[in-house]
C-alpha positions in Angstrom: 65.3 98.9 44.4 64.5 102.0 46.6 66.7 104.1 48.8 65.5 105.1 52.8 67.7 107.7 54.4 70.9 106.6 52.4 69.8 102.7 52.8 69.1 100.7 49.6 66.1 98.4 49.3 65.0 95.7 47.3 61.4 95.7 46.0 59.8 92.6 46.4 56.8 91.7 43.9 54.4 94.7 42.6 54.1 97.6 44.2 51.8 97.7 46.8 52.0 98.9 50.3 51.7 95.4 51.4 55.0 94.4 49.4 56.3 98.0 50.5 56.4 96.8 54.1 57.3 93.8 53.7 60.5 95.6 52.0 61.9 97.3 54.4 61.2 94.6 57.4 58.0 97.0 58.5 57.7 96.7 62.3 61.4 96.6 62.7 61.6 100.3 63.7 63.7 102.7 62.9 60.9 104.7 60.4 58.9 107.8 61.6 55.7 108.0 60.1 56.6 111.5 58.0 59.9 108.8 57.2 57.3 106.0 56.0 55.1 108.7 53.7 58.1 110.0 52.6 59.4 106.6 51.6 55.8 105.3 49.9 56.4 108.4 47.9 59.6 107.7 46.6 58.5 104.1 45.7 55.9 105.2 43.5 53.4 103.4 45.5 50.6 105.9 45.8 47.6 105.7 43.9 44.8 107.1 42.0 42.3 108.5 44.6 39.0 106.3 44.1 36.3 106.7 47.3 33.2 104.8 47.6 30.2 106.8 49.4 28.2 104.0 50.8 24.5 105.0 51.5 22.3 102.7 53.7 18.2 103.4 54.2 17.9 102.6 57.4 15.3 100.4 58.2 14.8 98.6 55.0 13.5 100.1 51.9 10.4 99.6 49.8 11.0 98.4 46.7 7.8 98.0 45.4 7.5 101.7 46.1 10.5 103.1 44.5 12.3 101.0 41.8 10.3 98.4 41.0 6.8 99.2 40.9 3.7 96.5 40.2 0.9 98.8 38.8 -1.1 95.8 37.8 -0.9 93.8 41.1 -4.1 94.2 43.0 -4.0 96.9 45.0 -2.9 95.2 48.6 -0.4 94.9 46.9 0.6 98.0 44.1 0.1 100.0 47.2 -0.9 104.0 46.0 2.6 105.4 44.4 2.4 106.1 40.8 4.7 105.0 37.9 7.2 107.3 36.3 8.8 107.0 32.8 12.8 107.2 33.7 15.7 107.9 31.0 15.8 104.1 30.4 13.0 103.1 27.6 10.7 101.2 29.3 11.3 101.4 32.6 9.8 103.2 35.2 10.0 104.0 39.4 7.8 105.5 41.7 6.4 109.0 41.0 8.3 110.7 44.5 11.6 110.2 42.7 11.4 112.4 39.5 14.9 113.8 39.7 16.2 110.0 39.9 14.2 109.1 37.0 15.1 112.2 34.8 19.0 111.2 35.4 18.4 107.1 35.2 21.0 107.0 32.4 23.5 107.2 35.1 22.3 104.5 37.6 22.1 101.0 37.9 19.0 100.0 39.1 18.9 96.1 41.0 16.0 94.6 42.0 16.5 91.3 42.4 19.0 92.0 45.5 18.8 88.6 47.2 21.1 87.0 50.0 19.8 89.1 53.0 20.9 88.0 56.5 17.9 89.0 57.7 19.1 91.7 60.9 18.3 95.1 61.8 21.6 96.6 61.4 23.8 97.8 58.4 26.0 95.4 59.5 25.7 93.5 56.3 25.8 96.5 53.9 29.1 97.5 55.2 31.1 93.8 55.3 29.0 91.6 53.0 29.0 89.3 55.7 26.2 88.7 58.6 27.4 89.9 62.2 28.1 86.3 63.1 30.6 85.4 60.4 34.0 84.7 62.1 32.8 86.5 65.4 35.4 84.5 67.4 38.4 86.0 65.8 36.4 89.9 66.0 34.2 89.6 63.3 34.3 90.8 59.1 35.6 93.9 58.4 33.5 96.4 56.9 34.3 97.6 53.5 35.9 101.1 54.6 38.0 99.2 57.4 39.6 97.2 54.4 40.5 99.8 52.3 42.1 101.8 55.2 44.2 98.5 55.9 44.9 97.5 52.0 45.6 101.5 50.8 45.8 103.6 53.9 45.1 107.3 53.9 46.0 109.4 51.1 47.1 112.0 53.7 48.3 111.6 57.4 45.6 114.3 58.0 42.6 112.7 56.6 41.2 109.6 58.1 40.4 106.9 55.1 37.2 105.5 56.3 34.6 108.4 57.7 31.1 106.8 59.5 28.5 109.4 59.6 25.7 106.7 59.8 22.7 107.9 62.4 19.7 105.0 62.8 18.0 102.7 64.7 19.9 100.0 67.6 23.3 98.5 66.4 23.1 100.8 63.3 25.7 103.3 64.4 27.9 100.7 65.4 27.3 98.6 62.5 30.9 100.0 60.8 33.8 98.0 62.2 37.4 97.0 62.2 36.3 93.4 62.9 39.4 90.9 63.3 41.5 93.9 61.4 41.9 95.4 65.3 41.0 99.2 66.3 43.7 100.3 64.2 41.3 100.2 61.6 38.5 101.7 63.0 36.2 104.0 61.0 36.7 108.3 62.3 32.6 108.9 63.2 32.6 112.6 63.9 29.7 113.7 66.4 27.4 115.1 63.7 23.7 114.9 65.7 24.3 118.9 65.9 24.1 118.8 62.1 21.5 116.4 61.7 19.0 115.5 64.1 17.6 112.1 64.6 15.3 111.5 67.5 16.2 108.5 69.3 13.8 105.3 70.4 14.5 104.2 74.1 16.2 101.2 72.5 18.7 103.4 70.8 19.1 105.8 73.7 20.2 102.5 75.6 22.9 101.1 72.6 24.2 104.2 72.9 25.2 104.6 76.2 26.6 101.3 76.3 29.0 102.4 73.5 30.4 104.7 76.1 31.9 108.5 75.0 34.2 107.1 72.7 31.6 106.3 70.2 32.1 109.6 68.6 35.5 111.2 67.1 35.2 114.6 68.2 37.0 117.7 66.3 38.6 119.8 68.3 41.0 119.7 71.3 39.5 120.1 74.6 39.9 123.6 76.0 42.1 122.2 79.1 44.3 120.6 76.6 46.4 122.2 74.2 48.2 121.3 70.9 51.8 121.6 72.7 50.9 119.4 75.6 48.9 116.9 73.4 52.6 116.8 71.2 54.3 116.5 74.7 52.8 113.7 75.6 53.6 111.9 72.3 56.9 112.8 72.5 57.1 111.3 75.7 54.9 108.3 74.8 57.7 107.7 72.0 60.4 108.0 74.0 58.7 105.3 76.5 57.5 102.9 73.0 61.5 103.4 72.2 62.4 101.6 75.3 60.0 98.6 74.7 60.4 98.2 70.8 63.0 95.2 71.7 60.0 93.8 73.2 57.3 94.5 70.6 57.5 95.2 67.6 54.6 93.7 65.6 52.4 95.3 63.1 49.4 95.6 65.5 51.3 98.1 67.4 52.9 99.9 64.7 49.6 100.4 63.1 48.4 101.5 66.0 50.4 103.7 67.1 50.3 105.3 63.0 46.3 105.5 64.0 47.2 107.8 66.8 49.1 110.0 64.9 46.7 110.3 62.5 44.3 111.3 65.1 46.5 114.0 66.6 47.1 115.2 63.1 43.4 115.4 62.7 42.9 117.6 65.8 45.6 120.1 65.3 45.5 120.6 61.6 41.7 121.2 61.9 41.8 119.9 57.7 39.2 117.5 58.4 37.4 119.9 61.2 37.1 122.2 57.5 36.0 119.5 55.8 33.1 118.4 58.4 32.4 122.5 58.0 29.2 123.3 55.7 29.6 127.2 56.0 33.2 126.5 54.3 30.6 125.7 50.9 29.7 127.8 48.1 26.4 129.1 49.2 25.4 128.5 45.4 26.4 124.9 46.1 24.7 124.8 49.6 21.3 126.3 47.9 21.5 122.9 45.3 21.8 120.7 48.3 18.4 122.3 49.8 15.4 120.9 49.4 12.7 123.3 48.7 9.1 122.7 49.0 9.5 119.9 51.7 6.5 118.5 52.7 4.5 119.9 55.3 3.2 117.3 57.0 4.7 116.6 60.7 7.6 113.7 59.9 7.9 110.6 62.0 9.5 110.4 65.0 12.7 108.8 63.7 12.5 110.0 60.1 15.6 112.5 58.9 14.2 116.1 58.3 14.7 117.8 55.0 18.1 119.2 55.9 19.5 115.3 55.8 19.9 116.1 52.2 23.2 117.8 53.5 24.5 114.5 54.4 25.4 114.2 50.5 27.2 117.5 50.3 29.2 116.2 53.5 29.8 113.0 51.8 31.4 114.8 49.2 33.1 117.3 50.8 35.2 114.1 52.4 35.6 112.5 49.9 37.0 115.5 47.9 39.3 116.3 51.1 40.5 112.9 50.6 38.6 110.4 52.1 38.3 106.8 51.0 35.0 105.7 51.9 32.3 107.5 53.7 29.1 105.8 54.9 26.0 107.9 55.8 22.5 106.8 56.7 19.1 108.2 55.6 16.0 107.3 58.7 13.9 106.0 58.6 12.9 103.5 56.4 11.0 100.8 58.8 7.7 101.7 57.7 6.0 99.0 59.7 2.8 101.7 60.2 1.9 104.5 57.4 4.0 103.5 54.7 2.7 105.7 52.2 2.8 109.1 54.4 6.1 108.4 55.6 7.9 107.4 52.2 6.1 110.9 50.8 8.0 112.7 53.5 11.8 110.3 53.3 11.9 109.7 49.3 12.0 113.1 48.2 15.6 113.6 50.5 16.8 110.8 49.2 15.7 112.0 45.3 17.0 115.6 45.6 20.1 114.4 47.9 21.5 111.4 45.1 20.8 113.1 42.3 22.3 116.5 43.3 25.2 114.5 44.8 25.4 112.9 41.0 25.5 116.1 39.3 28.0 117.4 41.5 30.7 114.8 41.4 30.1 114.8 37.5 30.7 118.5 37.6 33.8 118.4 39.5 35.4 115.3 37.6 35.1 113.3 40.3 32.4 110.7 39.0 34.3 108.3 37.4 36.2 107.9 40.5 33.6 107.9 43.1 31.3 104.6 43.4 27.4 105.2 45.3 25.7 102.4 46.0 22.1 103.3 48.0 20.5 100.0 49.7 19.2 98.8 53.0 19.4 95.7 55.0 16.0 94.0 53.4 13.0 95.2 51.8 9.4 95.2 52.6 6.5 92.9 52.2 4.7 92.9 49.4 1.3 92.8 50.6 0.3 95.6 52.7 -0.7 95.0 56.2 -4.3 96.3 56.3 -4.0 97.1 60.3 -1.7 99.9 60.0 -1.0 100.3 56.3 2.6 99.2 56.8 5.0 97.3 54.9 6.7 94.6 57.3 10.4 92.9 57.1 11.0 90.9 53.8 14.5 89.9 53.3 13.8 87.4 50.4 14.4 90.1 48.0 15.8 94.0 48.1 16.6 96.4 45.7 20.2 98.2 45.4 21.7 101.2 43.3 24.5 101.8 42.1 26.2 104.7 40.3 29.9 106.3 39.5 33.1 104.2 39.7 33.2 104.2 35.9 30.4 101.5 35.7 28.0 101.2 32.8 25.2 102.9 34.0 21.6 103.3 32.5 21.0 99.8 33.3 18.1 97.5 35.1 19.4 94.3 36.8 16.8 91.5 37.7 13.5 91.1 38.2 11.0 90.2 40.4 8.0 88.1 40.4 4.4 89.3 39.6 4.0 90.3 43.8 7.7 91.9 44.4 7.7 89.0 46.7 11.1 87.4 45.1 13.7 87.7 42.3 12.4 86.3 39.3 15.4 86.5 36.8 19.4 87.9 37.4 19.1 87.6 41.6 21.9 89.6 42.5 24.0 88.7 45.6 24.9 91.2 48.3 28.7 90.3 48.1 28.4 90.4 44.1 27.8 94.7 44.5 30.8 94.5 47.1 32.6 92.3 44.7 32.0 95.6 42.0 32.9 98.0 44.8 36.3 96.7 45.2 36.9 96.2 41.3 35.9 100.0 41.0 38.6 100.7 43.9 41.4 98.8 42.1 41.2 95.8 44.5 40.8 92.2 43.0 38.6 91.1 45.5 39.4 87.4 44.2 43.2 87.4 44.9 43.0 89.6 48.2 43.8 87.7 51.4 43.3 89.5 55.1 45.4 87.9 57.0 43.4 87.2 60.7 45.1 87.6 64.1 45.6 83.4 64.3 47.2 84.2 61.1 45.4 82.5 58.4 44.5 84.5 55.0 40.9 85.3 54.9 38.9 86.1 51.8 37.9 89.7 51.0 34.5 87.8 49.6 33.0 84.6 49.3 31.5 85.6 46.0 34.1 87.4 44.8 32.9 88.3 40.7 32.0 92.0 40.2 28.6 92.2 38.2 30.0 91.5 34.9 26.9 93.6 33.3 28.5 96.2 35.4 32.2 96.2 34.5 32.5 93.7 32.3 
């Protein structure tokens, strides 16, 4: 039993916000938002702050030539990266990832990652599902979109679910709501200022098709200020008043919280502070640098040296108070020059996880925060002798995994003699999703979304976390 504004309520079941609503009668009106925080409060409903930062390679990653290495393979094959002894006895990666391997201890290394729906999106590494999966109804929801609807924010002035993925066609759209609705939509804050990613004609045409809404911005227009944006809320309210008789089902409530949140957003200017890397340490900022980049002239869609930032914004959110955050790193397609253009992308992604490792462990914030770094396939294992390229191979991938409290220092799977397919432990997409819910406190086999016909779906269809992991 709870009391609202001088009105008791019975608690049905454990507390959760699901049980919360259901409470109070949620979408029978009569609760403001500050009201409803107020309330959650009061039940003892909030929780622990966990976050996953979800990192996808764009493009599809080598994993022959990074975590699992054949140095006796012929050499169509081995390719002309060099193993490196790591932290774990007996295992090694490739020689452009020293810092990774000097801090092995606290990663889980997969290589048998099998289960691939074989598209050029991130689509998959965000939901666990492929794009076509209930499509009719809207679609999976991605991971972040989930934990927005099952935990909400932890504050009303920080969105729970950030996208600050950049990449190739479908990528940047690749984070969605799905039959969930736009109310939980991801916040993706315009951040090609910050990071620039040159753009193929293809993307430069997804784009535009996305229209100007693709991108959250962070500040008010100058024609518009904070009193008239409140105005017209006011007066929106006063106008949703009137037709709450008519409508008042979750869809709309939840909406209409979504807008508040947004207005929050802009008029607070928390999460504007957040987004701001001159709010840093410059100590901290000089870490995040990579030094001694290479000098060779990077591809046209590769992310320059100062992507390793993309880290430090990752954790800046999450430390603000964000959920999940998913960021890309370009560009990982290496259908031409595989060799050159891995020398120039692996060492962001070495100096950018492992600094972004060290700083969460610093700041106490490790054994709360889950990384996983993967892509949506991984390459060929022989080398394509036209253009020293590694093509499309989604028989097997490669995944890691660190924070969240899971047993690190660990290598999960094998593959065969050629990299070519798992040979012992194949590891299922939705089996690391499975162990990114467990690490969020979400049992990902008793969790039921209900869809808009109303029928409970499944967070997962293989719903075990990696027992090796959490068991």
């Amino acid at each position: 039993m709870f009391t609202i504004e001088g009105r008791e309520y019975p608690f049905y079941g454990p507390q959760t916000r699901r049980n919360f609503f259901r409470s109070i009668g949620w979408g029978m009106g009569g609760l403001t938002l500050a009201n409803l925080l107020r309330a959650e409060a009061a039940a003892g409903i909030g929780s622990s702050h966990k976050a996953v930062i979800n990192i996808h390679l764009d493009g599809g990653p080598p994993h022959q030539d990074m975590i699992d290495l054949k140095p006796d393979a012929p050499a169509e094959i081995r390719g002309l990266f060099k193993p490196i002894q790591t932290r774990i006895h007996g295992y090694s990666i490739c020689e452009h990832l020293p810092k990774l391997a000097m801090m092995a201890d606290r990663i889980a290394f997969i290589r048998s990652l099998v289960g691939s729906a074989d598209a050029h999106d991130a689509f998959q590494v965000q939901s666990g599902f492929k794009e076509i999966d209930l499509k009719s109804i809207g679609g999976r929801p991605a991971l972040g979109s989930v934990v927005s609807r099952l935990k909400g924010p932890t504050t009303s002035e920080i969105p729970a679910f950030v996208d600050l993925m950049q990449g190739r066609p479908f990528v940047r759209n690749s984070a969605r709501p799905g039959f969930l609705g736009q109310s939980y939509q991801p916040f993706r804050p315009d951040i090609s200022k910050l990071f620039k990613r040159e753009l193929e004609p293809g993307m430069v045409k997804e784009l535009s098709k996305l229209g100007p809404e693709h991108a959250t911005q962070l500040s008010l227009p100058p024609s518009l200020s904070a009193q008239r944006v409140f105005d017209r809320i006011r007066l929106r309210n006063q106008i949703d008043e009137m037709q709450s008789a008519l409508d008042k089902s979750i869809s709309a409530m939840s909406l209409d919280t979504f807008s508040q949140q947004a207005v929050q957003m802009l008029t607070s200017g928390r999460f504007a502070k957040a987004m701001d890397l001159s709010q840093e340490d410059p100590e901290i900022l000089d870490r995040y640098t990579l030094k001694n980049a290479g000098q060779k002239k990077p591809f046209q869609t590769a992310d320059g040296p100062d992507a390793v930032r993309k880290f430090l914004l990752a954790r800046r959110l999450v430390e603000a108070g964000v959920r999940c955050v998913s960021l890309s790193i370009s560009d990982f397609d290496t259908h031409s020059d595989n060799f050159g253009r891995m020398q120039q992308v692996l060492p962001i992604l070495d100096h950018g996880l492992a600094t972004l490792i060290e700083d969460l462990e610093e700041r106490g914030m490790l054994q709360n925060v889950s990384i996983v770094v993967w892509g949506e396939f991984g390459r060929s294992p022989r080398i394509d002798s036209a253009n020293a390229g590694r093509n499309h191979w989604p028989q097997v991938g490669m995944a890691m995994l660190a924070g969240g409290g899971i047993r690190a220092g660990q290598v999960i799977g094998s593959t065969d003699k050629d990299a070519a397919s798992a040979h012992s432990r194949p590891v299922h997409v939705q089996e690391v999703f499975a162990t990114l819910y467990h690490n969020l406190g979400i049992d990902p086999a008793s969790t039921f979304l209900e869809d808009p016909s109303g029928r409970p779906q499944p967070l997962l269809q293989f719903s075990s976390p990696l027992a090796e992991l959490v068991g």
